[in-house]
VEXDREN-172732 format. One record per residue: x, y, z of N, C-alpha, C in turn. Coordinates in steps of 0.2 Angstrom, whole numbers, m for minus. Atoms other than C-alpha are relative to their C-alpha. Layout:
BEGIN
+-------+-------+-------+-------+-------+-------+-------+-------+-------+
|   n_u |   n_v |   n_w |  ca_u |  ca_v |  ca_w |   c_u |   c_v |   c_w |
+-------+-------+-------+-------+-------+-------+-------+-------+-------+
|     X |     Y |     Z |     X |     Y |     Z |     X |     Y |     Z |
...
+-------+-------+-------+-------+-------+-------+-------+-------+-------+
This chain:
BEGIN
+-------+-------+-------+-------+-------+-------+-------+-------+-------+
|   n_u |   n_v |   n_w |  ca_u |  ca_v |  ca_w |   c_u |   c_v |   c_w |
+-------+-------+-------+-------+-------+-------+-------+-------+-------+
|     8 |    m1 |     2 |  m219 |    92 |   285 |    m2 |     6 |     5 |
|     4 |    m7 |    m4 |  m229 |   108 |   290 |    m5 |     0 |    m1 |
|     8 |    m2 |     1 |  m244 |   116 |   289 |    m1 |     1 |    m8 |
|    m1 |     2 |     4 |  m241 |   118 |   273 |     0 |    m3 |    m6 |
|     1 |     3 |     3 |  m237 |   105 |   267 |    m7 |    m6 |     0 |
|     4 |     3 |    m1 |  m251 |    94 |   274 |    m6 |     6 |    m5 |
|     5 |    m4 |     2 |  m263 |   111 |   267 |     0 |    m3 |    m9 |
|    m3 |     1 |    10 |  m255 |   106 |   247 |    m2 |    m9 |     1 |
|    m1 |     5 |     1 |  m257 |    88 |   251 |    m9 |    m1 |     1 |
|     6 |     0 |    m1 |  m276 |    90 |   258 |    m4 |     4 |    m7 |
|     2 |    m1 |     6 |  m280 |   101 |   241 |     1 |    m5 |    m6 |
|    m1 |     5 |     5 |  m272 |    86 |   229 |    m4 |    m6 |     2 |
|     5 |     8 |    m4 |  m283 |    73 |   238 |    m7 |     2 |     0 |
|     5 |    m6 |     0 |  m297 |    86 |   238 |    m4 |    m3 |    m7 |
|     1 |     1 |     6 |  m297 |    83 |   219 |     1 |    m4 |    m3 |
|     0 |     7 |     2 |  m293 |    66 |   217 |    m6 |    m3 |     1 |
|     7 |     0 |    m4 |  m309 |    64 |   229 |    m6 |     0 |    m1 |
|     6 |    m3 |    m2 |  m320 |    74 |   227 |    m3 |     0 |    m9 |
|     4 |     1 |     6 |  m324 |    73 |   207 |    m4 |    m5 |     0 |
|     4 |     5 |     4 |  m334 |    61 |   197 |     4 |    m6 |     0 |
|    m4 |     5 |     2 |  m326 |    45 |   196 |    m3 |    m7 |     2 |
|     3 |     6 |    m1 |  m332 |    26 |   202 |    m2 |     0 |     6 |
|     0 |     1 |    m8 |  m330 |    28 |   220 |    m8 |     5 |     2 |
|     5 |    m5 |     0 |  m343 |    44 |   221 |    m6 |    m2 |    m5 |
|     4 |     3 |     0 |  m354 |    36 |   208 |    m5 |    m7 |     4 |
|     2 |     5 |    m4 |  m356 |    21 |   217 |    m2 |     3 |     8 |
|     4 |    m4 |    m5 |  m359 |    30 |   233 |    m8 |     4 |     1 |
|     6 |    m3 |     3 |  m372 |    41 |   226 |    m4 |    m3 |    m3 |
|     3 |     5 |     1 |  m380 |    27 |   219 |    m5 |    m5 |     6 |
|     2 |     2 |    m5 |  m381 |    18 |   234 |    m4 |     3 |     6 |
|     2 |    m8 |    m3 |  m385 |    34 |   244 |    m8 |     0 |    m2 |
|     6 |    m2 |    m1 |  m401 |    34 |   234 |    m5 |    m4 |     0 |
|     4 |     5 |     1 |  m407 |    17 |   232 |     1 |    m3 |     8 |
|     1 |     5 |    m9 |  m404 |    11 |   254 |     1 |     6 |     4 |
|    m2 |    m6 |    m5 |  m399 |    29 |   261 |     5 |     0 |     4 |
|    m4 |    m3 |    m2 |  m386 |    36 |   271 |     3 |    m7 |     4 |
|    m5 |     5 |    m6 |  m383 |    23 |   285 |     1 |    m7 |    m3 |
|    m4 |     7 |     3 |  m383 |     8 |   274 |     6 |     1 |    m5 |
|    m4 |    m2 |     4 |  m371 |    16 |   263 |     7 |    m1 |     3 |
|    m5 |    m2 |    m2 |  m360 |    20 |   277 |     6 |    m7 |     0 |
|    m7 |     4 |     1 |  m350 |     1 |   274 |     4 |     0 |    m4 |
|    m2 |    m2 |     8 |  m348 |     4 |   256 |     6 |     6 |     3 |
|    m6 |    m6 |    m1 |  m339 |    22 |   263 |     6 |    m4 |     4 |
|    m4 |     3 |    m3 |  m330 |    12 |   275 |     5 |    m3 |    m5 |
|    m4 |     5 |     6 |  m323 |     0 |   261 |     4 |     3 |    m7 |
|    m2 |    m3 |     4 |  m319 |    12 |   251 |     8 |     7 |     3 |
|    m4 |    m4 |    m2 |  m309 |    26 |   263 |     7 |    m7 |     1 |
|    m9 |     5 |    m2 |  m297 |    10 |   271 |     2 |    m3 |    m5 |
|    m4 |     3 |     8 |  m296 |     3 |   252 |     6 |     6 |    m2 |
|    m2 |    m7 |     3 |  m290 |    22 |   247 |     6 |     0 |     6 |
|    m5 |    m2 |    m5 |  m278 |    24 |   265 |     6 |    m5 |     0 |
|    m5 |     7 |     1 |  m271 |     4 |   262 |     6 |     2 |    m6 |
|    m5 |     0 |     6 |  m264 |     7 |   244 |     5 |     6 |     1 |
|    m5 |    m5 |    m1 |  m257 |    25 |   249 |     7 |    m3 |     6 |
|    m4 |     2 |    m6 |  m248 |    16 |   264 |     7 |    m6 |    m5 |
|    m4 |     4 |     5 |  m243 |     2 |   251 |     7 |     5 |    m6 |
|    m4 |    m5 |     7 |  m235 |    15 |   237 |     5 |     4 |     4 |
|    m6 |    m3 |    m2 |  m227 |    25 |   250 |     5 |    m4 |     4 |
|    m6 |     4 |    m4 |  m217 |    12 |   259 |     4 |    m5 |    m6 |
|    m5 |    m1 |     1 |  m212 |     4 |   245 |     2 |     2 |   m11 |
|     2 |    m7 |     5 |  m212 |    18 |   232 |    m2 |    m1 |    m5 |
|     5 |    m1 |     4 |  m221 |    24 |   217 |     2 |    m6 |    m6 |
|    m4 |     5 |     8 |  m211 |    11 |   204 |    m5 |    m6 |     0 |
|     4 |     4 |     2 |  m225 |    m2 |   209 |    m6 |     2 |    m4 |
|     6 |    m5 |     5 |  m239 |     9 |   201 |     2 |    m2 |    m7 |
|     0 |    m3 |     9 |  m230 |     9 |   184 |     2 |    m6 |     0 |
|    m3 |     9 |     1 |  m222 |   m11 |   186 |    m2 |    m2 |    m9 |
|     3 |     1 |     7 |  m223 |   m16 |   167 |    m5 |    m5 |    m1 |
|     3 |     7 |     0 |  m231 |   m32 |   172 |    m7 |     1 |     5 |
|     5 |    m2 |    m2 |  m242 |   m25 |   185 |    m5 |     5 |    m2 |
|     5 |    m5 |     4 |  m248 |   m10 |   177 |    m5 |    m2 |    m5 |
|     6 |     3 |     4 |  m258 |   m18 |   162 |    m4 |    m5 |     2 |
|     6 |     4 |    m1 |  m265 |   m32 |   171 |    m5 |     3 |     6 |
|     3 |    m3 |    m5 |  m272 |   m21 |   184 |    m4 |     4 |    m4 |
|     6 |    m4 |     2 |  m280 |    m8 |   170 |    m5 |    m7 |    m2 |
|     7 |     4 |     2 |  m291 |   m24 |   164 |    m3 |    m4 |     6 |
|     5 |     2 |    m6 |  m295 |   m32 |   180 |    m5 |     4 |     3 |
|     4 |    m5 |    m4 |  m302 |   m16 |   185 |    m5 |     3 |    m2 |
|     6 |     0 |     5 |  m310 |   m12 |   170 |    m5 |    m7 |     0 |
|     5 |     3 |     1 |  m319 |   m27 |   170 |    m5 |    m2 |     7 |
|     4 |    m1 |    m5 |  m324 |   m25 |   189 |    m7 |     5 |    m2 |
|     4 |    m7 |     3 |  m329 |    m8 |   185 |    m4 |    m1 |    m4 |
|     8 |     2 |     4 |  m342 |   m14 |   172 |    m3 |    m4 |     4 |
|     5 |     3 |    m4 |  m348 |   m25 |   183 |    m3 |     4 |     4 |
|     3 |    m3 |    m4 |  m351 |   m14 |   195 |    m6 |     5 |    m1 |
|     3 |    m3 |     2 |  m358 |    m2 |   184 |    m9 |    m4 |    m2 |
|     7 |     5 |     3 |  m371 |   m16 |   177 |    m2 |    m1 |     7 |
|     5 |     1 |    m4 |  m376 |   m19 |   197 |    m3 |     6 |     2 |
|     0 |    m8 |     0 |  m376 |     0 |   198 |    m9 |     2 |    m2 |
|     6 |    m5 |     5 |  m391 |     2 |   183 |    m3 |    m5 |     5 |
|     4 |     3 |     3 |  m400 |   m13 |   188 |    m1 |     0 |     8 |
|     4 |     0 |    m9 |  m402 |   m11 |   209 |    m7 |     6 |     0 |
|     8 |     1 |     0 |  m419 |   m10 |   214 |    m1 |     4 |     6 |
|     0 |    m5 |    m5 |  m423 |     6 |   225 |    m5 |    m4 |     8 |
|     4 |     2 |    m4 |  m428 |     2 |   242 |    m9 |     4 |     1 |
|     6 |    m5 |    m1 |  m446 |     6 |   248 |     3 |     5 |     6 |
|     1 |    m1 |    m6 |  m447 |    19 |   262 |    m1 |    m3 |     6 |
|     0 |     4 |    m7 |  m443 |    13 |   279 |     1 |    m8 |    m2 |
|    m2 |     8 |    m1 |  m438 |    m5 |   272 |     7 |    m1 |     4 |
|    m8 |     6 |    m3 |  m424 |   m17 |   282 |     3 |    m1 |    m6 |
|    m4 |     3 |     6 |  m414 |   m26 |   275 |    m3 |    m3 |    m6 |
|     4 |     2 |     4 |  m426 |   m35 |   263 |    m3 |     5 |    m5 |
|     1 |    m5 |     6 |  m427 |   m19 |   253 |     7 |    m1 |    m4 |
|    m4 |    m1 |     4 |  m412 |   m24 |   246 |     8 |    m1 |     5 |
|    m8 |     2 |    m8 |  m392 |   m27 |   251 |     3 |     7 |    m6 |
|    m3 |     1 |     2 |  m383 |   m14 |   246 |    10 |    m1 |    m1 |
|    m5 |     3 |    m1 |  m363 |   m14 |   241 |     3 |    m2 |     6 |
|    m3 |     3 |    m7 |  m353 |   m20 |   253 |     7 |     4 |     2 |
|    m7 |    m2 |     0 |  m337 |   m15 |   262 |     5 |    m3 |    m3 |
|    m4 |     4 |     5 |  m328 |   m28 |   255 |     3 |     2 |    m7 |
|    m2 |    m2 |     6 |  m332 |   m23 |   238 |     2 |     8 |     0 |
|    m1 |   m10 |     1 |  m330 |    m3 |   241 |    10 |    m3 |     0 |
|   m10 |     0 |    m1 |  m310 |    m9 |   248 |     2 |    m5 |    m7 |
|    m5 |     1 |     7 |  m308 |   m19 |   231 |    m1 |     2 |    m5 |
|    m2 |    m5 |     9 |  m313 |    m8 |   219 |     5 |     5 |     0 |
|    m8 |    m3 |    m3 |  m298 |     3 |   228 |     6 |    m2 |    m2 |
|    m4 |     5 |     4 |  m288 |   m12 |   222 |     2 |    m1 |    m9 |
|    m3 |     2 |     8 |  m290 |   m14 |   204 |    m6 |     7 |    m4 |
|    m1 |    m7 |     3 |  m293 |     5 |   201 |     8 |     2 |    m2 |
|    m8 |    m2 |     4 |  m277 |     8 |   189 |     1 |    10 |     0 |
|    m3 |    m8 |     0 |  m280 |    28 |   189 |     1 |     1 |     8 |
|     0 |    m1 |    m8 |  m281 |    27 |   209 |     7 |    m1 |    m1 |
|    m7 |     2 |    m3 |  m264 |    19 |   210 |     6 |     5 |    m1 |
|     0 |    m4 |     3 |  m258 |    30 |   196 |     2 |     9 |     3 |
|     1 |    m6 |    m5 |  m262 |    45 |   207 |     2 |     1 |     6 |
|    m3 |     2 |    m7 |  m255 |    38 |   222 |     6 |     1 |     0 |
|    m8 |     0 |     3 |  m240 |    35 |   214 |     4 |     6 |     0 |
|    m3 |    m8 |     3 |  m238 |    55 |   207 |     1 |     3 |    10 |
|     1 |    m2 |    m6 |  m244 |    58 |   225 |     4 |     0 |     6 |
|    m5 |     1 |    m1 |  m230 |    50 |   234 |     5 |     2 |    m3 |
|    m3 |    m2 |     5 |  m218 |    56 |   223 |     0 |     7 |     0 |
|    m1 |    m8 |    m4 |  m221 |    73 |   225 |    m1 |     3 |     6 |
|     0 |    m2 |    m7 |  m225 |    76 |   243 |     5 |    m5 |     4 |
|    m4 |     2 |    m3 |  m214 |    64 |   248 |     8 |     1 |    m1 |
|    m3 |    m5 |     0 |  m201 |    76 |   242 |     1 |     6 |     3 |
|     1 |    m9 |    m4 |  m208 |    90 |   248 |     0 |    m2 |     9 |
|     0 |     1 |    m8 |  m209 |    82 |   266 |     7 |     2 |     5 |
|    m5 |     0 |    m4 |  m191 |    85 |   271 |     3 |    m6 |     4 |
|    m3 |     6 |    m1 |  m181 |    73 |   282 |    m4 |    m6 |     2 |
|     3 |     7 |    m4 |  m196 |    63 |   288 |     0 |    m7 |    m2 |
|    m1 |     7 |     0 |  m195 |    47 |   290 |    m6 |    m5 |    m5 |
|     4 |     1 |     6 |  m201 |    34 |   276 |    m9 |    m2 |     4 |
|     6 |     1 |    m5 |  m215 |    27 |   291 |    m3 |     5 |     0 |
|     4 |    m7 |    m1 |  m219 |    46 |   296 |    m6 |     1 |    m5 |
|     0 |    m3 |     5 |  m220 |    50 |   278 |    m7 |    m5 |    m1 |
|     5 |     5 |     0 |  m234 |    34 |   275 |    m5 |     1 |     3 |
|     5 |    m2 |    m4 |  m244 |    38 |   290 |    m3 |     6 |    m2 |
|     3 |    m7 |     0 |  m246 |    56 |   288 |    m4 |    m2 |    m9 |
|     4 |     2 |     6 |  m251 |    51 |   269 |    m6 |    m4 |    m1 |
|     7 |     5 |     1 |  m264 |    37 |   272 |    m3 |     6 |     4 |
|     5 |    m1 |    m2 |  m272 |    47 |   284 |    m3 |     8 |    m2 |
|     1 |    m4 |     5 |  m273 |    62 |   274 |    m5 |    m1 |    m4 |
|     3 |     0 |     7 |  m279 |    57 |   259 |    m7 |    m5 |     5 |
|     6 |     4 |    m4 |  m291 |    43 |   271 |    m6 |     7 |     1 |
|     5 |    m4 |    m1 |  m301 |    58 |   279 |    m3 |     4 |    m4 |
|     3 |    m2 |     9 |  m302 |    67 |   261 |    m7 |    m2 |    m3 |
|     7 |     6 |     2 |  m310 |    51 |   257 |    m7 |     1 |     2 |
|     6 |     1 |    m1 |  m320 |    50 |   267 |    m7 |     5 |     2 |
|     7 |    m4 |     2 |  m330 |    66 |   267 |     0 |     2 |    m7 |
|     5 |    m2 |     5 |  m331 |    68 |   249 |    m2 |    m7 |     0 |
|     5 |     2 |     0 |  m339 |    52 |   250 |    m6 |    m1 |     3 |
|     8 |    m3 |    m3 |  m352 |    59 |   264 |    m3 |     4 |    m4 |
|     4 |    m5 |     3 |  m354 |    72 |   253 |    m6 |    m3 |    m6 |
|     3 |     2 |     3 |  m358 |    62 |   238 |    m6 |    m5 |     3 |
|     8 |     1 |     0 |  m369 |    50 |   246 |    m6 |     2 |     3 |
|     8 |    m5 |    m2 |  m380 |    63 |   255 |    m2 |     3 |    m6 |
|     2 |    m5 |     5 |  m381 |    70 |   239 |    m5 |    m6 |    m4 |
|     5 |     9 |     3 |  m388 |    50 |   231 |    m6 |     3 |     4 |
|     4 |     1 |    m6 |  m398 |    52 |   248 |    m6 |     4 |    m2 |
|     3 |    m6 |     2 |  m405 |    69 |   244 |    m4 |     1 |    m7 |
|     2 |     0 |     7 |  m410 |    67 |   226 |    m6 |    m6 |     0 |
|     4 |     7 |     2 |  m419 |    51 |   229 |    m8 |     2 |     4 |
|     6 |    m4 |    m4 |  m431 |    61 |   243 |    m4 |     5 |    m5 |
|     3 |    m2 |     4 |  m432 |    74 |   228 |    m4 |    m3 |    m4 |
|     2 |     1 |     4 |  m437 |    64 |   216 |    m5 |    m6 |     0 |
|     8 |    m1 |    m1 |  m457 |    58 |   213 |     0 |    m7 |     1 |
|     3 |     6 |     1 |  m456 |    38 |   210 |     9 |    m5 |     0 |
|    m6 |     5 |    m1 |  m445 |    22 |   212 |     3 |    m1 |    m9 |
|    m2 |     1 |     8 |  m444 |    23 |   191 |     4 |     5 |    m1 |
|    m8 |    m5 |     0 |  m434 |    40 |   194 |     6 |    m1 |     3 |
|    m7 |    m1 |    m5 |  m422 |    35 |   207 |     2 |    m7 |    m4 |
|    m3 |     5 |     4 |  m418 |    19 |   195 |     3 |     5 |    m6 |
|    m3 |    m6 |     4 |  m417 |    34 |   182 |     8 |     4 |     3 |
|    m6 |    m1 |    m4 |  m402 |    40 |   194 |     4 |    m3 |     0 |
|    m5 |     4 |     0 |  m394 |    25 |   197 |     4 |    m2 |    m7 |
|    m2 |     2 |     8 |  m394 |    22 |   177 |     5 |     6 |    m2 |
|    m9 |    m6 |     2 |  m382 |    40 |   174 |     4 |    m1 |     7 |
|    m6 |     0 |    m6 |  m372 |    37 |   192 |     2 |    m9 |    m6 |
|    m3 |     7 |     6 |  m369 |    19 |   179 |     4 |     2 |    m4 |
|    m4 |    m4 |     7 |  m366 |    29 |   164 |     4 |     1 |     2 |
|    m5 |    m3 |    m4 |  m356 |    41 |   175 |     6 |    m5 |     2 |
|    m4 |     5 |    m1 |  m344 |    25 |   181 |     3 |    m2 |    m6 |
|    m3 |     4 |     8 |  m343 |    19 |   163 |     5 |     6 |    m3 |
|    m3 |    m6 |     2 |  m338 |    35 |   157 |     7 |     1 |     2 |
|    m7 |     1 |     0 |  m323 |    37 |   167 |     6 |    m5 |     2 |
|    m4 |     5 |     3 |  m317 |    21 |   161 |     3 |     2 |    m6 |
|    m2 |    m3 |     6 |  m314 |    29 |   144 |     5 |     4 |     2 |
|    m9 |    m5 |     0 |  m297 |    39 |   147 |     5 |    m7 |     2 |
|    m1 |     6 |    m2 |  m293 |    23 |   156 |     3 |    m3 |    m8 |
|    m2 |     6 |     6 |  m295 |    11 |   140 |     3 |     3 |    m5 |
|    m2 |    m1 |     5 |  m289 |    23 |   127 |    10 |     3 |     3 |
|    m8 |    m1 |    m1 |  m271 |    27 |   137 |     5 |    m4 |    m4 |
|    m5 |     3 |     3 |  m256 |    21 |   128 |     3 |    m4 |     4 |
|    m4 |     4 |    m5 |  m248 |     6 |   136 |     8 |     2 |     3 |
+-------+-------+-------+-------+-------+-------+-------+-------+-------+
């Protein structure tokens, strides 16, 4: 492992990351309706969900991803979290300005570390991920190899999910009423639902 390789492994993580997907909606959602620092469990629950399963896949290798028996029960588990999540998503109730707790709870780290789990594209790309750089790493050992990859892809994680929920955070400051920042919550929903669709229409 080089410079290198860590730079190809931190651009592949980049873009598994930092797009659109559940993780960053729900961030961005949360980000706009409790702000930054209540968010930050949600981020937590999310980066060591994302750094567990890479740890998982690379020790012991990508063929649990595609398992014929794990693989579909895991896309519908996930899907039907993910609509859940998405329905508490539309239906969370913006905090006021300067409220406690009693503005609301939102996600939890819990839930951020298992929507990690019964994310079937997450695994999927863990999978490809492991698999290719764990050939391009050279003789490192299968530990090394694990390490250096959970912590990688973890701190990835975890700034594009600063990014996106200062971005909830920021959007919710711009915009005029607690009926707009529900109106945000409601497309980071869509947004979620959305990329469910590539999901349910894959071929088994």
């Amino acid at each position: 492992m080089d410079l290198g390789w860590f730079a190809g492994l931190a651009g592949f993580a980049l873009a598994m990351a930092a797009t659109p997907g559940p993780n960053n909606a729900m961030v961005a959602a949360s980000g706009a309706s409790y702000g930054l620092a209540r968010t930050l469990p949600l981020m937590a629950g999310i980066v060591i969900g994302v750094a567990t399963i890479m740890l998982t896949v690379a020790a012991f290798g990508p063929s649990v991803a595609a398992d014929a028996w794990f693989g579909p029960m895991l896309k519908w588990v996930g899907i039907a979290y993910l609509l859940w999540l998405a329905w508490r998503i539309a239906r969370a109730e913006p905090a006021p300005r300067g409220a406690g707790p009693e503005g609301g709870a939102p996600p939890s780290f819990v839930q951020g570390a298992l929507l990690q789990f019964v994310n079937p594209k997450l695994w999927m790309m863990v999978g490809g991920a492991v698999a290719t750089y764990g050939q391009a790493a050279g003789g490192a050992g299968r530990t090394t190899l694990a390490l250096a990859l959970a912590a990688v892809v973890g701190a990835v994680t975890f700034v594009s999910t600063l990014a996106w929920t200062a971005f909830g955070a920021v959007a919710a400051r711009l915009l005029a009423s607690r009926r707009a920042v529900r109106a945000f919550n409601l497309a980071m929903a869509a947004l979620l639902v959305a990329s469910l669709i590539p999901i349910v229409l894959e071929t088994p």
